[in-house]
C-alpha positions as CSV (number, residue, x, y, z in Angstrom):
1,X,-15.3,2.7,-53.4
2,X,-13.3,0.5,-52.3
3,X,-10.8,1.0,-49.1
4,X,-7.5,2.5,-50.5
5,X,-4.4,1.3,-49.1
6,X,-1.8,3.8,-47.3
7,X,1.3,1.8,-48.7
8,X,-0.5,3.1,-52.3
9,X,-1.5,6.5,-50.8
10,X,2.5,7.0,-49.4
11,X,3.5,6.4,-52.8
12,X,1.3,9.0,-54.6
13,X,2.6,11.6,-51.7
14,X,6.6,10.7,-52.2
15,X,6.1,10.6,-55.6
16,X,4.8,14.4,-55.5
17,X,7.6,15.4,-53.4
18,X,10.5,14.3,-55.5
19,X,8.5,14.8,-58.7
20,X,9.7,11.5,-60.5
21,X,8.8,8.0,-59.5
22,X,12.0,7.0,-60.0
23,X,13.3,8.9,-56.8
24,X,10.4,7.4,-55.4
25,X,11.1,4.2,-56.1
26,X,14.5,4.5,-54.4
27,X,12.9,6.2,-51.9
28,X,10.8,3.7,-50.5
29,X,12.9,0.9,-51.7
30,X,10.6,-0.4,-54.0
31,X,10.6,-1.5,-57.5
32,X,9.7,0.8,-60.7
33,X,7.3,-1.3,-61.6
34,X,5.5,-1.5,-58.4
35,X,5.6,2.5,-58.2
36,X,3.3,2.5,-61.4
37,X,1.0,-0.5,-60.0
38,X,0.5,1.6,-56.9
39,X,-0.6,4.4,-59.0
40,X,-2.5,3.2,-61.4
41,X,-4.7,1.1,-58.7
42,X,-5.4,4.7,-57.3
43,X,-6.5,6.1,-60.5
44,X,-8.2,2.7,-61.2
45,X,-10.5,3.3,-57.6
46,X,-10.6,7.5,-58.0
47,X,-11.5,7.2,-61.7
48,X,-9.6,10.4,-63.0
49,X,-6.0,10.9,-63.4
50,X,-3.8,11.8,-60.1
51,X,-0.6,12.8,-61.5
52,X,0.9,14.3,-65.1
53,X,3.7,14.4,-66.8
54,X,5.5,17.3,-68.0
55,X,9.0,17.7,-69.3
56,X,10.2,14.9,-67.8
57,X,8.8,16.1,-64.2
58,X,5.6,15.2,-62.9
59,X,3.2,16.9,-61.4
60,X,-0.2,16.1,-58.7
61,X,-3.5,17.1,-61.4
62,X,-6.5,19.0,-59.0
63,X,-7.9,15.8,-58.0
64,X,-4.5,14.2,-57.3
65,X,-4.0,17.8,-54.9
66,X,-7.5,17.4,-53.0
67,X,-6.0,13.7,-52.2
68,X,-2.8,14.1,-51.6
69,X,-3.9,16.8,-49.0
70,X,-6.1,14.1,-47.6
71,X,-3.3,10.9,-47.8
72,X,-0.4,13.1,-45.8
73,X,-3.3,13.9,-42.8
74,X,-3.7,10.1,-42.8
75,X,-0.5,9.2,-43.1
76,X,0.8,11.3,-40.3
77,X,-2.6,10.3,-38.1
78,X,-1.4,6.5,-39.0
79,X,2.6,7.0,-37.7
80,X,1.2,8.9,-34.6
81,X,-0.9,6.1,-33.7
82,X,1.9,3.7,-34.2
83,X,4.1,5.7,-32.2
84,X,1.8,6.2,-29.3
85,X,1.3,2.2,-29.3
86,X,5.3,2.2,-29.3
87,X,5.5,3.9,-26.4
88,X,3.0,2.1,-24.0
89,X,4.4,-0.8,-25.6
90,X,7.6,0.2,-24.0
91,X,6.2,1.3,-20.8
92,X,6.6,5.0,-21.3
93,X,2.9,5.5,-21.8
94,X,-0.6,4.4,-21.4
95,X,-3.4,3.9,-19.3
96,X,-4.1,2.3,-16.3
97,X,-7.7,2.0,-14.6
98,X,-7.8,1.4,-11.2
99,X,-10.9,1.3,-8.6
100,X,-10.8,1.9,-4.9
101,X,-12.5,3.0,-2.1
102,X,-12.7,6.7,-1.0
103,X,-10.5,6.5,1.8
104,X,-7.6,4.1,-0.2
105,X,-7.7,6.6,-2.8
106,X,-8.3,10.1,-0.3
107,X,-5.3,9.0,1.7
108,X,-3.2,6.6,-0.2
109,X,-3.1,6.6,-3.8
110,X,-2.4,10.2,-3.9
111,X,1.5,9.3,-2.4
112,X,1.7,6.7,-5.3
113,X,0.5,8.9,-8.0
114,X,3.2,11.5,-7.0
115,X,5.5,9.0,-7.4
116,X,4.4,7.7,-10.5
117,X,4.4,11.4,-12.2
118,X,8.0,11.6,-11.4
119,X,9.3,8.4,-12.5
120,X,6.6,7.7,-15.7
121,X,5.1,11.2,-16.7
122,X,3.7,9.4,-19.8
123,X,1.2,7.3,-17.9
124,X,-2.6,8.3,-16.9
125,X,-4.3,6.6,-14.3
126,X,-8.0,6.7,-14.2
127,X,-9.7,5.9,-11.0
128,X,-13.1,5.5,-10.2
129,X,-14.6,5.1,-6.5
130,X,-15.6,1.4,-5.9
131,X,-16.6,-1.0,-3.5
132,X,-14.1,-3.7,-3.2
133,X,-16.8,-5.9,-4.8
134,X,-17.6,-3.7,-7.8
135,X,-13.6,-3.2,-8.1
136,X,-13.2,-7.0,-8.8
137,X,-16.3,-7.6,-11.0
138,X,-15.5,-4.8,-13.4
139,X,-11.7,-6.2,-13.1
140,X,-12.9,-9.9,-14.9
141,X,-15.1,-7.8,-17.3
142,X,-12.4,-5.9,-18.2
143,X,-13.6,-2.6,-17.4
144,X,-10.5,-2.1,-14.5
145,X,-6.3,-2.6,-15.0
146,X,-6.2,-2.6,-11.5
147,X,-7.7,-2.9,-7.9
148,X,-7.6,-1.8,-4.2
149,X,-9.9,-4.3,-2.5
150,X,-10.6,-4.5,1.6
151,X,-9.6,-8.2,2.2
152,X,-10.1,-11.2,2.7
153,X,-11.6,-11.5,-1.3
154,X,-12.3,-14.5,-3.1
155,X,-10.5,-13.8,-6.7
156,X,-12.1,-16.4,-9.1
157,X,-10.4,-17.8,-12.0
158,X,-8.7,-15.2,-13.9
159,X,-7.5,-12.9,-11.1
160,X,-4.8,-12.2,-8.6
161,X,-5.3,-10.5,-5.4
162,X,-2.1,-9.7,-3.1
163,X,-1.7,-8.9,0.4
164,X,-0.6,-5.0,0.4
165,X,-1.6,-3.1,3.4
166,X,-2.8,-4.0,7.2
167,X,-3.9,0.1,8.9
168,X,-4.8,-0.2,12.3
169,X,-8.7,0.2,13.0
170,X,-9.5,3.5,15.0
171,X,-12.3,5.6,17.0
172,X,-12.8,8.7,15.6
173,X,-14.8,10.7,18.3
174,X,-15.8,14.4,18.8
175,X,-13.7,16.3,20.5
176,X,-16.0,17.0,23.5
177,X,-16.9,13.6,24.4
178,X,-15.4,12.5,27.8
179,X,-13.9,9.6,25.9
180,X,-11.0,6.5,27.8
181,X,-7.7,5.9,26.2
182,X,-8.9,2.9,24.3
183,X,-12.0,2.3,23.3
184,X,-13.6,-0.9,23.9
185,X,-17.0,-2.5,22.2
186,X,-19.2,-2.0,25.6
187,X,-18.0,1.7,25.6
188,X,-18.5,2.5,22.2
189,X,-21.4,0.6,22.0
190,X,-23.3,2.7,24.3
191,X,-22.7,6.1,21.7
192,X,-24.5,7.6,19.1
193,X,-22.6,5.9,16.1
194,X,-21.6,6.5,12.6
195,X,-20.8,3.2,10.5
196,X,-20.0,2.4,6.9
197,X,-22.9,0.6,5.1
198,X,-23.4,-3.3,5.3
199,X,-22.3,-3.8,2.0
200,X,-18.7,-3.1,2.6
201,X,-15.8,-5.2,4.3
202,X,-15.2,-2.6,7.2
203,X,-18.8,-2.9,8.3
204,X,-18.2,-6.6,8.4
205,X,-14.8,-6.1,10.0
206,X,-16.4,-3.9,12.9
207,X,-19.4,-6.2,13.3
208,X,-17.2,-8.3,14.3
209,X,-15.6,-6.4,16.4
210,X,-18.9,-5.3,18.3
211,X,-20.3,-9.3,18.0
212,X,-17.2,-10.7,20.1
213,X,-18.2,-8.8,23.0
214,X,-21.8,-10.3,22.7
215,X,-22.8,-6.4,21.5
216,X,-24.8,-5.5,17.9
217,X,-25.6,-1.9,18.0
218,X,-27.5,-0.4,15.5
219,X,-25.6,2.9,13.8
220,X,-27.3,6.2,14.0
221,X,-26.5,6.5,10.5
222,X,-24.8,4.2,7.6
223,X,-23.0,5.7,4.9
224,X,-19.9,4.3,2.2
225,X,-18.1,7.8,2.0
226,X,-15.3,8.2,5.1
227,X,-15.4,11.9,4.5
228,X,-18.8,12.2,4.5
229,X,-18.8,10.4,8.2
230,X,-15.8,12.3,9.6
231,X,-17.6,15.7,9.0
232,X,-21.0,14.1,10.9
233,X,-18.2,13.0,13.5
234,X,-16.6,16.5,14.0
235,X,-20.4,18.0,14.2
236,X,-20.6,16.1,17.2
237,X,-23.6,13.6,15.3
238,X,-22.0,10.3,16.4
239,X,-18.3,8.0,16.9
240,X,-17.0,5.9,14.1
241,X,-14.6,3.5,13.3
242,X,-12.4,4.1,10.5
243,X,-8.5,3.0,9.1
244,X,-6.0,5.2,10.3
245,X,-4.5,5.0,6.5
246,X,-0.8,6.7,7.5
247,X,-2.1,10.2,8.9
248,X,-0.5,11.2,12.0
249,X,-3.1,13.1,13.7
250,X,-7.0,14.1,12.5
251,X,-7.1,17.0,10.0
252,X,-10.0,18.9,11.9
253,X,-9.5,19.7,15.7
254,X,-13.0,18.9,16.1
255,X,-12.4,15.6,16.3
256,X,-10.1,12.8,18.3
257,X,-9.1,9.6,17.6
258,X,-8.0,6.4,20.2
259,X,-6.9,3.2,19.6
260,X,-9.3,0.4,20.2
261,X,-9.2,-2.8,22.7
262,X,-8.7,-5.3,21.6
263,X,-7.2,-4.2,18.4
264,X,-8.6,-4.3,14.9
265,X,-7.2,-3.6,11.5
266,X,-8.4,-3.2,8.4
267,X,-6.6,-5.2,5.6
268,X,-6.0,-4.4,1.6
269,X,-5.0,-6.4,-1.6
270,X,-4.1,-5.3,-5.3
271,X,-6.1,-7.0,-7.1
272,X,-5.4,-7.7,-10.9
273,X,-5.8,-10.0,-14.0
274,X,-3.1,-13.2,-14.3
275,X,-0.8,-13.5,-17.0
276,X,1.3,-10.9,-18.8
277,X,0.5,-7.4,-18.1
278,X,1.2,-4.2,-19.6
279,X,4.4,-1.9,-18.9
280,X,2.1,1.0,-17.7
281,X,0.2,-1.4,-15.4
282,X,3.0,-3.1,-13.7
283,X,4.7,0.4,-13.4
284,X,1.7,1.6,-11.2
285,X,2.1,-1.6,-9.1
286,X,5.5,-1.4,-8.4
287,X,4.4,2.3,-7.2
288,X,1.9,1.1,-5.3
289,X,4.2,-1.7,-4.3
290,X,6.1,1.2,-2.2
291,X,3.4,1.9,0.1
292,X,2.9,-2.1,1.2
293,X,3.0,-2.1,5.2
């Protein structure tokens, strides 16, 4: 069978309800004629009669019932649909798919997602843990509305990457080591360490760090999950060096934190697709546009 129309199937369903197609041809505005045409092309693809007529009132026939039960779920199912398009059309609802890293999205997204509940309830952001390089390749496949990438980044044709945060760089050190002030790269370099993986930006950022003082210690122990590295910090395993990310003082008491010499910060972009965006996209920008620094 051919696919049946919803225009035709709205017109056998009014038509039911006001039991005459005249009413339902004022009803949906549409000529007499055109109320028949719409029925008949039904009956034409069903093959049996849909509706009768008796005394001047007509009436659904069994097979006109077992469809019309059918045509007002569809119906309803179709004007839900448009209606939910309506509404992230107009910004009041959608969804918005964002990557970051584990600390970006442990310490800061949180503050921007409480924001974002109170001003657009109607919008669900997605997140997924990412690399900064994995954010912006699923970002030109399509796969991602929006990333949090550790900069500098190299966008490539299609994409926009912004300047949004610069968090100081800091020690993170058990609690029981005899530790100065400020921690330099000879200092540090001399300790048990705990470092992100090679294949993130803050590795490369601390190499760095380490290289200008003519030092390239090897870590105890590489991970990509900051969590993971402060616990192994607070069990006294080794130092790291990790974004302050706008806490005031270390959750666990285990474990101390100083400011490094010379200084070093870790620096993040949005990263997103050019042209027009969506409402429900550029509403969880302009959220996360409250937390630049």
């Amino acid at each position: 069978m051919r696919e049946i129309s919803l225009d035709r199937l709205r017109t056998l369903v009014v038509i039911a309800e006001h039991g005459s197609f005249a009413d339902a041809a004022r009803q949906l505005n549409l000529a007499p004629p055109t109320i028949s045409l719409h029925v008949a092309d039904l009956e034409a693809r069903i093959g049996a009669p849909l509706l009768t007529r008796t005394r001047g009132q007509v009436r659904a026939t069994a097979i006109g019932e077992t469809l019309l039960a059918r045509a007002r779920q569809l119906l309803a199912d179709a004007d839900q649909a448009l209606e939910e398009v309506r509404r992230q059309v107009a910004g009041l609802a959608g969804r918005v798919r964002l990557g970051a890293s584990t600390g970006a999205i442990a310490h800061l997204l949180p503050q921007a997602l409480q924001a974002l509940r109170v001003e657009h309830p109607g919008i669900d952001v997605q997140v997924q843990v990412l690399t900064s390089q994995a954010s912006l390749e699923q970002l030109r496949q399509g796969s991602l509305d929006i990333a949090l990438v550790a900069l500098p980044q190299v966008a490539g044709k299609g994409l926009r990457v912004t300047e949004w945060r610069r968090d100081p760089i800091m020690a993170y050190l058990p609690c029981d080591w005899q530790a100065p002030a400020r921690i330099t790269p000879a200092w540090l370099a001399g300790q048990a360490l705990i470092l992100n993986d090679s294949t993130t930006q803050l590795s490369r950022v601390t190499s760095e760090w380490f290289a200008g003082a003519g030092l390239y210690p090897e870590a105890r122990i590489e991970l990509n999950f900051n969590d993971a590295i402060k616990s192994l910090v607070a069990a006294g395993y080794g130092a790291t060096l990790l974004p302050q990310e706008g806490e005031e003082q270390p959750h666990d008491p285990r474990i101390i934190r100083r400011p490094l010499r010379p200084g070093l910060w870790r620096q993040l972009g949005i990263a997103c697709r050019e042209g027009a965006l969506e409402q429900a996209t550029g509403h969880v920008l302009a959220a996360l546009g409250k937390l630049r620094q």
